[in-house]
MDTraj code that builds the backbone (N, CA, C; nanometers):
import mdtraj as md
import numpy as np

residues = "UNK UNK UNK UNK UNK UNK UNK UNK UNK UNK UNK UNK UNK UNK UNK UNK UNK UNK UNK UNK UNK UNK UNK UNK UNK UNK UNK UNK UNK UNK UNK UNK UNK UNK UNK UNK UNK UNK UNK UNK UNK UNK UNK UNK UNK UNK UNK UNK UNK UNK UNK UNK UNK UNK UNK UNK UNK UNK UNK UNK UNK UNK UNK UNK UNK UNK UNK UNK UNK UNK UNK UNK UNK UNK UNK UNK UNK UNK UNK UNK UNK UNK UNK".split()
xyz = np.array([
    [0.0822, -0.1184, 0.0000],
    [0.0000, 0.0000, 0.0000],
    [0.0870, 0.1253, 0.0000],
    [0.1840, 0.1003, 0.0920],
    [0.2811, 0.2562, 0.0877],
    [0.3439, 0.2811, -0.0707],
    [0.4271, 0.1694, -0.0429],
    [0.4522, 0.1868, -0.2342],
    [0.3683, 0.2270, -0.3402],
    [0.2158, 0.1626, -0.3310],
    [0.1381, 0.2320, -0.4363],
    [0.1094, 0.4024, -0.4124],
    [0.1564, 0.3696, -0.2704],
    [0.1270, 0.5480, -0.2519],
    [0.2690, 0.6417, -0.2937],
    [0.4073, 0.5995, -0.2542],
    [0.4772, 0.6922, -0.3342],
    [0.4818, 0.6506, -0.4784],
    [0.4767, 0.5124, -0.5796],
    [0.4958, 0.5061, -0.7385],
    [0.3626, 0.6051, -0.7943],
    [0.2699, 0.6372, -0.6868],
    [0.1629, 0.7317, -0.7427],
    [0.1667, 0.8818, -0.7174],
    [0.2747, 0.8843, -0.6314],
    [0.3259, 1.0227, -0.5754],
    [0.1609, 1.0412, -0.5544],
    [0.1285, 0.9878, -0.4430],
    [0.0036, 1.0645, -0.3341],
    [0.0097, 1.1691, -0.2715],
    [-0.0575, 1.2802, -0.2350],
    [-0.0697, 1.3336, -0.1038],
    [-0.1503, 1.2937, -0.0426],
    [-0.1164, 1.1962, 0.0919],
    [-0.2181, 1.1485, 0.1894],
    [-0.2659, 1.2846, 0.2298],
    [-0.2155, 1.3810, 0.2974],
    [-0.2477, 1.5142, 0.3496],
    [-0.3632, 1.5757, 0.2691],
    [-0.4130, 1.5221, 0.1474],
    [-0.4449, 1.6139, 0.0688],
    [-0.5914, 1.4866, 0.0113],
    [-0.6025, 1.3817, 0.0576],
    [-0.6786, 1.2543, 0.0167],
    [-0.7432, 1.1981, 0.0752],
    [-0.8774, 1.1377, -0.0084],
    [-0.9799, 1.0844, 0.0921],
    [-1.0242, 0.9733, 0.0394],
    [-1.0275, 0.8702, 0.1251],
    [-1.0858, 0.7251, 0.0713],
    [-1.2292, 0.7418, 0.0482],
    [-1.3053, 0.6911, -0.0811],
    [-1.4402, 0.7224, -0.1082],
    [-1.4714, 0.5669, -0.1219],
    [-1.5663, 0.4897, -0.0484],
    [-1.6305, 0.3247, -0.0985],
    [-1.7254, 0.2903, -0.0294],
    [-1.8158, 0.1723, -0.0914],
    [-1.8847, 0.0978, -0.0245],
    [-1.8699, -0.0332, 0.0742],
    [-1.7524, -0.0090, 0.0938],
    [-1.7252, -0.1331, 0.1710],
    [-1.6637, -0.0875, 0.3025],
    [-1.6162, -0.2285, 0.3946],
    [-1.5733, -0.2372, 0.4757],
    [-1.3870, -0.2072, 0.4345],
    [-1.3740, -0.2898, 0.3372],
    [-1.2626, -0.2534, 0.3122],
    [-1.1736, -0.1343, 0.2511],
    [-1.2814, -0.0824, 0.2138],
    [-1.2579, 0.0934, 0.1961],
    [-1.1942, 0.1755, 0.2976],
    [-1.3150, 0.1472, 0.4003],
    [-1.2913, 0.2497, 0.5528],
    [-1.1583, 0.1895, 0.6043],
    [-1.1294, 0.0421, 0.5648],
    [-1.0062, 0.0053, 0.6702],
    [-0.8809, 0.0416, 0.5652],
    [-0.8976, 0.0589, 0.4605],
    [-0.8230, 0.1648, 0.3957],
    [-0.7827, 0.2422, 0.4539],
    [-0.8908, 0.3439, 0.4466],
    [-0.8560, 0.4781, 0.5221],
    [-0.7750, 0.4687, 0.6284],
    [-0.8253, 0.4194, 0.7263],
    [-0.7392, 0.4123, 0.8366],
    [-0.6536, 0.3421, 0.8405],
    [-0.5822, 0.2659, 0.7679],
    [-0.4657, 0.2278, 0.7518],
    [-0.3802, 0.3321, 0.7007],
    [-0.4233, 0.4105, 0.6479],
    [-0.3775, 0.5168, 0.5444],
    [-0.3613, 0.7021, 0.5913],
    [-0.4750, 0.6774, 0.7246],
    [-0.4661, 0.7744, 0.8191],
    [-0.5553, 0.8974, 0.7527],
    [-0.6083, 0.8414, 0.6690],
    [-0.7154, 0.9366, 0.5563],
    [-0.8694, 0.9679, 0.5570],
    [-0.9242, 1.0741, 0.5368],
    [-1.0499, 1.0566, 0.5784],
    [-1.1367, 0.9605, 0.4775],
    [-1.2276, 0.8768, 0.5956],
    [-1.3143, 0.8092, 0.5138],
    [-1.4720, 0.8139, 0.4316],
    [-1.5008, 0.8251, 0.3550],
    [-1.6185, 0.8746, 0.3046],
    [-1.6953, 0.7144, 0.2299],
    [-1.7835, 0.7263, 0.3154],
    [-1.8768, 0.5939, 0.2653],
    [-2.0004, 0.6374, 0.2083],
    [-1.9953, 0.5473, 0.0828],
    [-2.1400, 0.6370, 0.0338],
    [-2.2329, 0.4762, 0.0329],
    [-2.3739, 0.5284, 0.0386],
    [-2.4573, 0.4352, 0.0926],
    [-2.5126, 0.3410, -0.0429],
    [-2.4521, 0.3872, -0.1437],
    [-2.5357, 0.3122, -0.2965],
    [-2.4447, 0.1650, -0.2805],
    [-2.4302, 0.0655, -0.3231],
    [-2.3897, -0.0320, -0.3388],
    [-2.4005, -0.1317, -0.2017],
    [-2.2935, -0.1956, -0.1708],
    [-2.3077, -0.2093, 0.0024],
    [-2.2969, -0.1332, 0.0751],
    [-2.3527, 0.0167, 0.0669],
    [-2.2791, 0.1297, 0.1411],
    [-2.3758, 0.1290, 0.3086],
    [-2.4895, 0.0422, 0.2471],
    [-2.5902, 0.0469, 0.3272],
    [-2.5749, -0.0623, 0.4490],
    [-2.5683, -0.1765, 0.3910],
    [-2.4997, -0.3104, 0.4393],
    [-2.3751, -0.2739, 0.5516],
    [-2.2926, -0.1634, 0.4978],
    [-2.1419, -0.1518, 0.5775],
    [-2.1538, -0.0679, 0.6735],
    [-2.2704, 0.0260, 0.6442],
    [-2.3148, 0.1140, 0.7579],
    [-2.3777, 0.0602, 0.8808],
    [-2.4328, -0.0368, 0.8721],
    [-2.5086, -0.1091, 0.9581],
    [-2.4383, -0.2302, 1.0130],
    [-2.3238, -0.2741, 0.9844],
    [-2.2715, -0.3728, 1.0002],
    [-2.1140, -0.3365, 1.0714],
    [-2.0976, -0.1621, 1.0674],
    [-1.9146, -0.1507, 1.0926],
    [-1.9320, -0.0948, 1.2290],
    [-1.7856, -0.1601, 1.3072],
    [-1.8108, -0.1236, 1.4243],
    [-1.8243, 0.0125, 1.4457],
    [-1.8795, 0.0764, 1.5564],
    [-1.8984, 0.2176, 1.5865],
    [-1.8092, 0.2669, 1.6431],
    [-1.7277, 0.2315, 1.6486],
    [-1.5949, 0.2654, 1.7238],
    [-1.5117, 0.3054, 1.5671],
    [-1.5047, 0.2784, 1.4732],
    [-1.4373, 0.2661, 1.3617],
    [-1.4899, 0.4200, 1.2960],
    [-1.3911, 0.4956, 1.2227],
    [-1.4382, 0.6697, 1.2428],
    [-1.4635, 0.7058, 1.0854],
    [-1.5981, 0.7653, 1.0843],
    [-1.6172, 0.7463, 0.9124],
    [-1.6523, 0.9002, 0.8679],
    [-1.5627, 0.9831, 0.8437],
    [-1.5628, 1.0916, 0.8008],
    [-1.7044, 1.1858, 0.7937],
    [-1.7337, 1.1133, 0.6926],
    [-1.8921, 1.1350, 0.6119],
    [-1.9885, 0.9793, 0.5540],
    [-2.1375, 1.0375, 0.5733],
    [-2.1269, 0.8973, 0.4964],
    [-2.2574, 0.9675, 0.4004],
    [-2.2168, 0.9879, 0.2853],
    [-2.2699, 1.0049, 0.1314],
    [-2.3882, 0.9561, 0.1196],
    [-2.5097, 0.9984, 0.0178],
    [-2.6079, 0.8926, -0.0239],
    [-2.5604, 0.8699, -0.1808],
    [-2.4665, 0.9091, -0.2451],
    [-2.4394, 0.8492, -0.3325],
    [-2.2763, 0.9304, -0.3705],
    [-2.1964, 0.8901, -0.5051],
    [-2.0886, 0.9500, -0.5256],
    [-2.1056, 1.0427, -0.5487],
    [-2.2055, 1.1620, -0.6048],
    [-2.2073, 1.2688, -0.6617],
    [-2.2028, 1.3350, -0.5179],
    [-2.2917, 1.2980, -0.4185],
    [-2.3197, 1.3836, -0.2691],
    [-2.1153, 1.3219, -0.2479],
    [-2.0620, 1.2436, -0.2589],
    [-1.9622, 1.2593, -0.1643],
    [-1.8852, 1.3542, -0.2430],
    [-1.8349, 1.3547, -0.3619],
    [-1.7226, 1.4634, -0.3950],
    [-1.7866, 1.5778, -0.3635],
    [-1.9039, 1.6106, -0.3535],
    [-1.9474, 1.7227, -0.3355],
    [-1.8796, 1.7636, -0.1692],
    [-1.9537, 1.6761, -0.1167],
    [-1.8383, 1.6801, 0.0597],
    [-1.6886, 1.7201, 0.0595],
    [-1.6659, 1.6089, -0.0406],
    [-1.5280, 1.6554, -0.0381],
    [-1.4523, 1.7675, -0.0827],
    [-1.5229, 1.8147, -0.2004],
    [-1.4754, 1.9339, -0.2037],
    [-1.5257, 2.0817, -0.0973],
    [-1.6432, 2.0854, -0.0573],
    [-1.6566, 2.1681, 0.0862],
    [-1.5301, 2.1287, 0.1843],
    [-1.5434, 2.0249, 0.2133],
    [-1.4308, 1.9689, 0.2709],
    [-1.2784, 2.0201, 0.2791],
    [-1.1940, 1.9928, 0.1819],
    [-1.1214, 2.0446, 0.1135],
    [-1.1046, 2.2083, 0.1348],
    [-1.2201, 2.2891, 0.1199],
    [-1.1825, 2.4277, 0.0926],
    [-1.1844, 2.4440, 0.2696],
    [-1.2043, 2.3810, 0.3498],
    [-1.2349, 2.4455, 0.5054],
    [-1.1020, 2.4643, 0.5700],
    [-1.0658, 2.5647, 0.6462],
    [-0.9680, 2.5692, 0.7007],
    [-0.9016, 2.4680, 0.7696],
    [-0.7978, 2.4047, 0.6946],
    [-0.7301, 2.3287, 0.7839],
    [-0.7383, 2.2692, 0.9295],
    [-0.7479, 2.3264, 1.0136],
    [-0.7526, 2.3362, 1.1470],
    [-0.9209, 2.2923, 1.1738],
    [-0.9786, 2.3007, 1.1032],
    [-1.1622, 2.2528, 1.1131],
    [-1.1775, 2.1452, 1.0082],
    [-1.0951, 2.0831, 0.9548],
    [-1.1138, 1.9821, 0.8595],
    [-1.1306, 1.8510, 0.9437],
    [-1.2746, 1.7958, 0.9281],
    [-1.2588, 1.6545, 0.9706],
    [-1.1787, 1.5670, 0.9088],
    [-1.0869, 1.5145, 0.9834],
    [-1.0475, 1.3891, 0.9848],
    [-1.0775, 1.2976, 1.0848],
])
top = md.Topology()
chain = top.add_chain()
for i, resn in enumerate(residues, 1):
    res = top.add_residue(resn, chain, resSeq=i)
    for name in ("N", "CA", "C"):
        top.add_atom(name, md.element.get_by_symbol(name[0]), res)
traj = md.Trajectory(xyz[None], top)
């Protein structure tokens, strides 16, 4: 995972995991990134099923609502940016 992150020259600082799964969010937090779950696919299934202890940024009703988040997101001052 790190490797795909520097051969892709990432900015984690600057990136947000977007999915319907479980394995999305544990992405994220492997990755230290905010997580954005959107509810179309299993988004619904993973919402109801992930522990609550496990920290999910936003959770979308579809991809168009999450980039939209994300870019509000994005423009907020640093210092007020959920992660």
């Amino acid at each position: 995972m790190r490797r795909a992150v520097r051969a892709l020259d990432l900015d984690l600082a600057r990136s947000y995991c977007v999915g319907d799964g479980p394995g999305d969010v544990a992405l994220a937090t492997a990755l230290g990134i905010p997580a954005v779950l959107v509810l179309t696919g299993h988004g619904r299934r993973t919402e109801q099923t992930l522990d609550p202890r496990v920290r999910i940024a936003h959770v979308a009703a579809n991809f168009r609502a999450a980039v939209k988040w994300i870019i509000d997101d994005a423009r907020r001052p640093s210092a007020r940016r959920r992660r």
